[in-house]
Short mmCIF file of the C-alpha atoms (twelve columns), coordinates in Angstrom:
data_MODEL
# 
_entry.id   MODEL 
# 
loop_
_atom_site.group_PDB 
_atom_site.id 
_atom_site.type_symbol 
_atom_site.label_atom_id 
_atom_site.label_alt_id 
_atom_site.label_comp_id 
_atom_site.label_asym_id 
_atom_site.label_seq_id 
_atom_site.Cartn_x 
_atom_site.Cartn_y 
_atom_site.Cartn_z 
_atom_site.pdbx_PDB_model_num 
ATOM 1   C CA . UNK A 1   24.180  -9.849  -13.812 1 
ATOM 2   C CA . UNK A 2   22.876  -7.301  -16.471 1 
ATOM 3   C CA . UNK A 3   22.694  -4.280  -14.185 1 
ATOM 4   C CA . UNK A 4   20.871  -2.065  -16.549 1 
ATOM 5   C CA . UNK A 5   18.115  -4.313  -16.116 1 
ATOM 6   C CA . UNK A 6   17.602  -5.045  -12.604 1 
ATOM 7   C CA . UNK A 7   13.965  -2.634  -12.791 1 
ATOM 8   C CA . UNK A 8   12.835  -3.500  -15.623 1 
ATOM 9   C CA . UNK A 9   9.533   -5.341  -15.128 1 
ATOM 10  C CA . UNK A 10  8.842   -6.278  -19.003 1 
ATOM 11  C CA . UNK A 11  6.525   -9.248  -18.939 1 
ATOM 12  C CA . UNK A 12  5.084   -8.744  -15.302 1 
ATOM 13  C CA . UNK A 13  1.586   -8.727  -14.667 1 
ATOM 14  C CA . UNK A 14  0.844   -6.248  -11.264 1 
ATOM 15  C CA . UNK A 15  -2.548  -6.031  -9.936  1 
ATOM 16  C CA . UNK A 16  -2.882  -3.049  -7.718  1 
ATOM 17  C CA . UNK A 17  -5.653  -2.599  -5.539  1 
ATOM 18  C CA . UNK A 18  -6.646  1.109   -4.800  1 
ATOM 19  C CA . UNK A 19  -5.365  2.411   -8.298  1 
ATOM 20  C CA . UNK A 20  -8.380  5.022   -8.560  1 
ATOM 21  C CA . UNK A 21  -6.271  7.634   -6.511  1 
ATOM 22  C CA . UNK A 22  -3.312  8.822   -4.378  1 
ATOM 23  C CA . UNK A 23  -0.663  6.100   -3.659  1 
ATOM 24  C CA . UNK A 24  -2.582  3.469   -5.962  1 
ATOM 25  C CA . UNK A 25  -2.598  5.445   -8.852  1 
ATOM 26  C CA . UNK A 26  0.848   6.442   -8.821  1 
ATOM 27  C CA . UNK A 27  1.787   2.964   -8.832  1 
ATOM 28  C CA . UNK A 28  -0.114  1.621   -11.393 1 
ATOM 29  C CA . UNK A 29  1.566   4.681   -13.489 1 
ATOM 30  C CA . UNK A 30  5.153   3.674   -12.064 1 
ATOM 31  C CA . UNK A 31  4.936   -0.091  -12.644 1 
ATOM 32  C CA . UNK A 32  3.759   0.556   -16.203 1 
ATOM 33  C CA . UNK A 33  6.185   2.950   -16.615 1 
ATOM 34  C CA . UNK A 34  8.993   0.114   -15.915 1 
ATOM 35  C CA . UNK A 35  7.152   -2.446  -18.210 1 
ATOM 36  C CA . UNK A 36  4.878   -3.825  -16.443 1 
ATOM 37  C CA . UNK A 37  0.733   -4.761  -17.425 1 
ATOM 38  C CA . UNK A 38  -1.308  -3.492  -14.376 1 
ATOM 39  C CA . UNK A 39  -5.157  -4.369  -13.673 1 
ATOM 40  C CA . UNK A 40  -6.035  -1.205  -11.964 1 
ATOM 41  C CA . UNK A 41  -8.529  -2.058  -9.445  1 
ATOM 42  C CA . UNK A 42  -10.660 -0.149  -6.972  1 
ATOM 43  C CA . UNK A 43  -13.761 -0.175  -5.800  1 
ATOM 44  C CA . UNK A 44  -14.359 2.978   -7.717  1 
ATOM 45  C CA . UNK A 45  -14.206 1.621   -11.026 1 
ATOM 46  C CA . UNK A 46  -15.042 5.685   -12.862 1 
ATOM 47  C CA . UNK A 47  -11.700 6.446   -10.669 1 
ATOM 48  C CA . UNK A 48  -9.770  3.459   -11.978 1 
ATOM 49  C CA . UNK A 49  -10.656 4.294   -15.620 1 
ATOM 50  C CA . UNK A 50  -9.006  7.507   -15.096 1 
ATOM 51  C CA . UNK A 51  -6.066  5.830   -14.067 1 
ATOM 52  C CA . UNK A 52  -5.975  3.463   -16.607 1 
ATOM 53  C CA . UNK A 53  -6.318  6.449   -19.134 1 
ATOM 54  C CA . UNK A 54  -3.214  7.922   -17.588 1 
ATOM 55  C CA . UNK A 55  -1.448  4.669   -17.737 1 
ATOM 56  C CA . UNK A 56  -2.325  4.046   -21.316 1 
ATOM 57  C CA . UNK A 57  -2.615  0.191   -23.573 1 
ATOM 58  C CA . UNK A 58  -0.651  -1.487  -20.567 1 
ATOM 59  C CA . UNK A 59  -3.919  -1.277  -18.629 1 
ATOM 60  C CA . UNK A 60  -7.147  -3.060  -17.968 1 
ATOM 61  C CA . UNK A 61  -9.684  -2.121  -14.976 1 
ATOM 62  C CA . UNK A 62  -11.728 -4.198  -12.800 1 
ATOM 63  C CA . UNK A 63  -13.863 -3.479  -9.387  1 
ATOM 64  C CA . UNK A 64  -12.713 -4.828  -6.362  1 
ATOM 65  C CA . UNK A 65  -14.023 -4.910  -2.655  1 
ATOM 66  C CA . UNK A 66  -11.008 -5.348  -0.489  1 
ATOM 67  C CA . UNK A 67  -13.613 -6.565  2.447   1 
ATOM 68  C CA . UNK A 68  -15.123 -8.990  0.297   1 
ATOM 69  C CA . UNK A 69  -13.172 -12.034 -0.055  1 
ATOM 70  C CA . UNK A 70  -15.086 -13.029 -2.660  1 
ATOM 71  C CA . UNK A 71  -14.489 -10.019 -4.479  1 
ATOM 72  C CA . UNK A 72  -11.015 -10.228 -3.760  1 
ATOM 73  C CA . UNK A 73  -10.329 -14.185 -4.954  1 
ATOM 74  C CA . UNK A 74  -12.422 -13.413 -8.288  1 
ATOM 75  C CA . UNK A 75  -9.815  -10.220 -9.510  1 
ATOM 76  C CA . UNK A 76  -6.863  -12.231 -8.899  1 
ATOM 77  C CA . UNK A 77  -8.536  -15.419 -10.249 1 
ATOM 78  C CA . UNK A 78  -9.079  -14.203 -13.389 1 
ATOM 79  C CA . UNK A 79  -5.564  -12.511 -13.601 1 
ATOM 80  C CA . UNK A 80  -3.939  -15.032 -16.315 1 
ATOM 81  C CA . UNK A 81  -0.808  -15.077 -14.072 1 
ATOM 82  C CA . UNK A 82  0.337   -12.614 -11.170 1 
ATOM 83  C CA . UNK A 83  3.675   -11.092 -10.439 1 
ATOM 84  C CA . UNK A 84  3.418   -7.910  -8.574  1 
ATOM 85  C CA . UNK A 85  0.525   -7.392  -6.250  1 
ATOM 86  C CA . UNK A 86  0.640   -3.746  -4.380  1 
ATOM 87  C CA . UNK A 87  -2.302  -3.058  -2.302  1 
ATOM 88  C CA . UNK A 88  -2.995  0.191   -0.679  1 
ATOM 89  C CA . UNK A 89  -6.833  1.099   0.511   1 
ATOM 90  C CA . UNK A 90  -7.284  2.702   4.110   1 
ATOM 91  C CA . UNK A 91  -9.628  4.095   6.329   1 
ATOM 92  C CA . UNK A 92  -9.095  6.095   9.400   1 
ATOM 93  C CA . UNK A 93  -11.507 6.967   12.252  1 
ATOM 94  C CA . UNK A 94  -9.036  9.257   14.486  1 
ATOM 95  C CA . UNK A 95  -11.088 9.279   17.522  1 
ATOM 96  C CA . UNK A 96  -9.616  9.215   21.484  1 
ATOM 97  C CA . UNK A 97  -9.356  4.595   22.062  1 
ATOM 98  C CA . UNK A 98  -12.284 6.405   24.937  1 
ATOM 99  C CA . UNK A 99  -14.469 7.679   22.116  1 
ATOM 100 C CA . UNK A 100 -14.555 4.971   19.357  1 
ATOM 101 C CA . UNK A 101 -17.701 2.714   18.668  1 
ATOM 102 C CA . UNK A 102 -17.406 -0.410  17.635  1 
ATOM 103 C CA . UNK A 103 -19.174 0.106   14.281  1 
ATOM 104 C CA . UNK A 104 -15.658 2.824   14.444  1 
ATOM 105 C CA . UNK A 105 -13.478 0.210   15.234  1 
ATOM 106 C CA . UNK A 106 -14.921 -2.763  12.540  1 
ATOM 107 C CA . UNK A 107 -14.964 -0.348  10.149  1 
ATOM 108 C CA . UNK A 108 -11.049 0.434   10.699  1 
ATOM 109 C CA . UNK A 109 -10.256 -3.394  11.005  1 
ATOM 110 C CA . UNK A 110 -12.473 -4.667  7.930   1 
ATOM 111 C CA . UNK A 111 -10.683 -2.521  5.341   1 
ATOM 112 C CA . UNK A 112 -6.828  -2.424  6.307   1 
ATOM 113 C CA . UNK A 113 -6.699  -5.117  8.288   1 
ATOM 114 C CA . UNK A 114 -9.119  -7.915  7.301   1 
ATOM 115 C CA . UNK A 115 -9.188  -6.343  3.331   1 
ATOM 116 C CA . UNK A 116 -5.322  -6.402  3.611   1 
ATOM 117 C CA . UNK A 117 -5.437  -10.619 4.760   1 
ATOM 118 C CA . UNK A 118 -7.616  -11.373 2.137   1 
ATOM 119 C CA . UNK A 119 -5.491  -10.006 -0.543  1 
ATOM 120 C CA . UNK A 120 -2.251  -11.511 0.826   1 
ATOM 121 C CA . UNK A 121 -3.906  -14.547 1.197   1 
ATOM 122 C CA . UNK A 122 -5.680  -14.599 -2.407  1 
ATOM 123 C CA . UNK A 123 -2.376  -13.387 -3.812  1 
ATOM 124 C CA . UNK A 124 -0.109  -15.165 -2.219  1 
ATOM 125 C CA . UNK A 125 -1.179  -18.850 -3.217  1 
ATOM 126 C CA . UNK A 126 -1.387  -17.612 -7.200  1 
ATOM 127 C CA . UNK A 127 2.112   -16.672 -6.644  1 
ATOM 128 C CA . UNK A 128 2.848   -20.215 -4.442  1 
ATOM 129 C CA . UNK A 129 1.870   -22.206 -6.960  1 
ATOM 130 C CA . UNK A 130 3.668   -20.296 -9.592  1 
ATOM 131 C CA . UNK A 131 6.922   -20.530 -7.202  1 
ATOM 132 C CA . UNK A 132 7.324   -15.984 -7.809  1 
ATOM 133 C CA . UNK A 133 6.339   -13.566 -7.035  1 
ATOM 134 C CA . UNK A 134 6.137   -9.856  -5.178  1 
ATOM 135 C CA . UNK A 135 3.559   -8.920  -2.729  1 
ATOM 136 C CA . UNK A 136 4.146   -5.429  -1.540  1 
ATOM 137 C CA . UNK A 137 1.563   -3.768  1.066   1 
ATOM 138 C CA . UNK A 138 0.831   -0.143  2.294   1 
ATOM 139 C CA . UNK A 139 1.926   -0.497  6.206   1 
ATOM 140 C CA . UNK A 140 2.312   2.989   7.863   1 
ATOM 141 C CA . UNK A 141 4.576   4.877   10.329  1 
ATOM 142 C CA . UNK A 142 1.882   4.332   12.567  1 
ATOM 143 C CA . UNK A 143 2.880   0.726   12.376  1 
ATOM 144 C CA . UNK A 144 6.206   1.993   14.526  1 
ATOM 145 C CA . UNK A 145 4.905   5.532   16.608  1 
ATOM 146 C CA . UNK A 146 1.226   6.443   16.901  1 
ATOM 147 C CA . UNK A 147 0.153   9.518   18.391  1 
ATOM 148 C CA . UNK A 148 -3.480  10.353  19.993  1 
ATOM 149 C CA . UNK A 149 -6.806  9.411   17.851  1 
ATOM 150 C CA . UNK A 150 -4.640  6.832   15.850  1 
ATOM 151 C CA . UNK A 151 -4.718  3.812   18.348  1 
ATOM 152 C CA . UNK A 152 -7.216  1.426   15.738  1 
ATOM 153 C CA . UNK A 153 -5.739  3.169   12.702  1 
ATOM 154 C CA . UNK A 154 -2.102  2.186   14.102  1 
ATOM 155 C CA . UNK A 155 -2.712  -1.629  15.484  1 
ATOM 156 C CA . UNK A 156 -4.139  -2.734  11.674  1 
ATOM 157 C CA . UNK A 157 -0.997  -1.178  10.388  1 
ATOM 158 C CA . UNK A 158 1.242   -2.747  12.385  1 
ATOM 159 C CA . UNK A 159 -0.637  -6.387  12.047  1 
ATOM 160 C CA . UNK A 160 -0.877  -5.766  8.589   1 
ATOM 161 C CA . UNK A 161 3.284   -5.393  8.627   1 
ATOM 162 C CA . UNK A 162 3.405   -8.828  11.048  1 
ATOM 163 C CA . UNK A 163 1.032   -10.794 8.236   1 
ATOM 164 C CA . UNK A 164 3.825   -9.312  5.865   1 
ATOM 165 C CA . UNK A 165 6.394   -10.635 7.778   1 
ATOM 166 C CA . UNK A 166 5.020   -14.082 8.360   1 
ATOM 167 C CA . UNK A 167 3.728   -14.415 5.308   1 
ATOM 168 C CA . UNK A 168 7.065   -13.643 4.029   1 
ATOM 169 C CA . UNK A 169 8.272   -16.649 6.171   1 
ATOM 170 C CA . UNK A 170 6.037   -19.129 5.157   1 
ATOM 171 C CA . UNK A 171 6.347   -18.331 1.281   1 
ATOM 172 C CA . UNK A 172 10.709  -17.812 1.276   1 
ATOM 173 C CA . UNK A 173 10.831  -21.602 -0.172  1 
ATOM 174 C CA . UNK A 174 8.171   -20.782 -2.895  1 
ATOM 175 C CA . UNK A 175 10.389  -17.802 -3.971  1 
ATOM 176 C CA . UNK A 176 7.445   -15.384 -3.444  1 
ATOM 177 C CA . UNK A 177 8.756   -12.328 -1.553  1 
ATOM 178 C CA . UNK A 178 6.497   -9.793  0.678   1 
ATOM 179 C CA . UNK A 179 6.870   -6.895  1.851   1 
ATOM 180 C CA . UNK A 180 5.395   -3.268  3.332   1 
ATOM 181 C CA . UNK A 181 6.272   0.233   2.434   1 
ATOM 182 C CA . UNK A 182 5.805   2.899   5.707   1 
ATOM 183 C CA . UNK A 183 4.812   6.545   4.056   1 
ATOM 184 C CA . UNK A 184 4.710   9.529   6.355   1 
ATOM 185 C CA . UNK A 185 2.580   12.136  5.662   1 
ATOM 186 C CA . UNK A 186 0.853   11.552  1.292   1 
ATOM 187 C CA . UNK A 187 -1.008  14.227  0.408   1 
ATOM 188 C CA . UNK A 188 -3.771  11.635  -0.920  1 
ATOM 189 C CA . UNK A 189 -7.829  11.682  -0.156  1 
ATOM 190 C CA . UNK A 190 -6.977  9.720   3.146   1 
ATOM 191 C CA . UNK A 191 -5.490  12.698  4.595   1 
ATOM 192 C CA . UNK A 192 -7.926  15.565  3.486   1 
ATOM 193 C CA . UNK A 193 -8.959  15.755  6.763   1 
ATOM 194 C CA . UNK A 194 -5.808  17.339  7.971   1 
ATOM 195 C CA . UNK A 195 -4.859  19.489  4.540   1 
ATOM 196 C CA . UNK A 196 -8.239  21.489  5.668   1 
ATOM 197 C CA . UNK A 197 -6.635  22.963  9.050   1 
ATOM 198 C CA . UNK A 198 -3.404  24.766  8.361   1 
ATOM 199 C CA . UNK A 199 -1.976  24.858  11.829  1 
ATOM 200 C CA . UNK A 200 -2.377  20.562  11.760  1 
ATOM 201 C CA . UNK A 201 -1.034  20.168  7.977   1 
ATOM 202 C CA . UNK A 202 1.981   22.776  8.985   1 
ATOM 203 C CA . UNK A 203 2.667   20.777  12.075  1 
ATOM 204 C CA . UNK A 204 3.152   17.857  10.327  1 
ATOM 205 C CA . UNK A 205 5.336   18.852  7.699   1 
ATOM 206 C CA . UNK A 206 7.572   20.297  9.973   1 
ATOM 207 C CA . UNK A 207 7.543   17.008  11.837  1 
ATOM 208 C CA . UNK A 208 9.917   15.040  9.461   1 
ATOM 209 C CA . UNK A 209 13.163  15.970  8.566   1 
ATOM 210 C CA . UNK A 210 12.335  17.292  5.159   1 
ATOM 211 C CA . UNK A 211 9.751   19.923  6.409   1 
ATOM 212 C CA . UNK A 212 7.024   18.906  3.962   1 
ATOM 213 C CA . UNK A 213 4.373   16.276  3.376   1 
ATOM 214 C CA . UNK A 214 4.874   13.864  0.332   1 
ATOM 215 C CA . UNK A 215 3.034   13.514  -3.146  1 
ATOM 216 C CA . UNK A 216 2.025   9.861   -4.088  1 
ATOM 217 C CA . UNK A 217 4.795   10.195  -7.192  1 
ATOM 218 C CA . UNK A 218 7.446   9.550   -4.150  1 
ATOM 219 C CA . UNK A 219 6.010   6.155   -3.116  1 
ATOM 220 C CA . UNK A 220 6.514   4.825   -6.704  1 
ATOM 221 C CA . UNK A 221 10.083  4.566   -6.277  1 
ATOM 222 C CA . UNK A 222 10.178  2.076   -3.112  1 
ATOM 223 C CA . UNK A 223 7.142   0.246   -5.194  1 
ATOM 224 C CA . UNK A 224 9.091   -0.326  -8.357  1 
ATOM 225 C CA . UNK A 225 12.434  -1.224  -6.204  1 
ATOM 226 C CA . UNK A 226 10.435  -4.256  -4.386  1 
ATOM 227 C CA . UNK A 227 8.469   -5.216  -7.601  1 
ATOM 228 C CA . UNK A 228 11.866  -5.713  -9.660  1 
ATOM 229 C CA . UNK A 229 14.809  -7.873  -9.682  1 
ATOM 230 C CA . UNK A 230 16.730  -4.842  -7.875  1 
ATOM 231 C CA . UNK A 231 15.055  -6.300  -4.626  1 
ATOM 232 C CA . UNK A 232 15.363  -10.012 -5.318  1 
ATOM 233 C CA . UNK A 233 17.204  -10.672 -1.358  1 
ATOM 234 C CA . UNK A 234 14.475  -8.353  -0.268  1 
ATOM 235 C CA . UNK A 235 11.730  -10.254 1.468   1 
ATOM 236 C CA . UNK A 236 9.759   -9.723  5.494   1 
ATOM 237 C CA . UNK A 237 10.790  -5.709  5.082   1 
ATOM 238 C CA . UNK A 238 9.422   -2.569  6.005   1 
ATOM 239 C CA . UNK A 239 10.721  0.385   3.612   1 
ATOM 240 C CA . UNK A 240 10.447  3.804   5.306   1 
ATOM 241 C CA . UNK A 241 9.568   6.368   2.946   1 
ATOM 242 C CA . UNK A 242 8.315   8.918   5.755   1 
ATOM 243 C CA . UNK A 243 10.716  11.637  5.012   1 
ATOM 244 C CA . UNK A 244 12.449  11.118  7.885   1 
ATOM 245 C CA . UNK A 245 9.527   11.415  10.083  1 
ATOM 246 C CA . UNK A 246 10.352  8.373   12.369  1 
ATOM 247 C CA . UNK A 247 14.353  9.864   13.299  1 
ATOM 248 C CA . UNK A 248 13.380  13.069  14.120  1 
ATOM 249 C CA . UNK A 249 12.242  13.253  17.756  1 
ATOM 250 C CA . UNK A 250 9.011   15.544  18.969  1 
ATOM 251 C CA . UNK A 251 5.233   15.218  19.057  1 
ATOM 252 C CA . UNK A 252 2.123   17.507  17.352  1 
ATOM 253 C CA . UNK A 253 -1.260  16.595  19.770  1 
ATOM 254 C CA . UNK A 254 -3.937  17.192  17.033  1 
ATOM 255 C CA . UNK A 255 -7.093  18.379  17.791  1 
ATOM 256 C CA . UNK A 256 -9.448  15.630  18.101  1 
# 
């Protein structure tokens, strides 16, 4: 075992879906950073080409829909082979479970949820028949504790963690390995909402054991660990990287 090697992802081809911004973009930058060639995709292709910029000659762009399957199977089907697939999009409608619509609740569902099976799905048999690979999906801590106006918002993050984990079961024997990071609180365009009101964005950095909300740059870490050969007996997993939001008891009612 060449320790001094176990992140280096020379040779790998990611795809990363969501790379125009926040958690994407930082690990498009990271995996790059480590070796890797990374297809920055989004549906916001301008945004992408700003990360690719950032990344530099180890990038390419391309638009994706992650509620399009379509879209979806014709990214990674042109992808010459596919090693690393991280995949991060959301969309939250924090609403009482009294309150939401069902246009509320479909849209919720059709990004992280359904958007999340399709790239699993579209991912995972390039990296079946290729018999490797690392599929590493955006979960939440809502997947574990929820709190009022999350209920849709935390039920696709926790099914999106139990397609992880099955998916992880079924592909073991193909050596493909999947697995979802938790964040906390990312200051990223998901959570503008609550950056606006002080009393809400204080709350919540007090919250976790750290006292603060996290930058996307922290989530690149746990992505590069589960891309590499540093997490080869790593597979069905949820990595918390909430700060230590989850151990620290207490509850913030936000204002819905």
């Amino acid at each position: 075992m060449i320790y001094e090697k176990l992140f280096d992802l020379s040779g790998k081809r990611a795809l990363v879906i969501g790379a125009g911004s926040g958690i994407g973009a930082a690990a498009a930058e990271g995996l790059a950073a480590f070796g890797a060639s990374v297809l920055c995709a989004d549906l916001d292709v301008e945004a992408a080409m700003r990360t690719q910029t950032t990344v530099g000659e180890r990038a390419e762009v391309a638009r994706i829909d992650i509620t399009n399957q379509n879209s979806v199977d014709e990214v990674v089907g042109v992808m010459e082979r596919i090693d690393v697939l991280v995949c991060t999009p959301s969309v939250n409608v924090r609403k009482p479970l009294l309150e939401l619509s069902s246009e509320d609740f479909d849209k919720v569902v059709n990004l992280n949820l359904k958007g999340s099976f399709f790239a699993l799905q579209a991912a995972g048999k390039r990296m079946a028949a290729q018999g490797s690979g690392s599929i590493i999906l955006f979960s939440s801590i809502r997947s574990q504790v929820v709190e009022p106006g999350q209920g849709v918002y935390a039920a696709t993050k926790a099914g999106t963690l139990q397609m992880v984990r099955a998916l992880a079961a079924e592909l073991g024997p193909r050596n493909v390995r999947v697995n979802a990071i938790a964040p906390g609180v990312v200051e990223t365009p998901l959570t503008e909402q609550i950056k606006k009101q002080p009393d809400w964005y204080n709350a919540y950095a007090q919250k976790s054991a750290l006292g603060r909300w996290a930058q996307p740059s922290e989530m690149v870490g746990a992505v590069v660990y589960l891309a590499s050969d540093a997490a080869s007996f790593v597979t069905g997993g949820l990595t918390l990287v909430d700060g230590g939001w989850t151990a620290v008891d207490g509850r913030f009612t936000p204002p819905l």
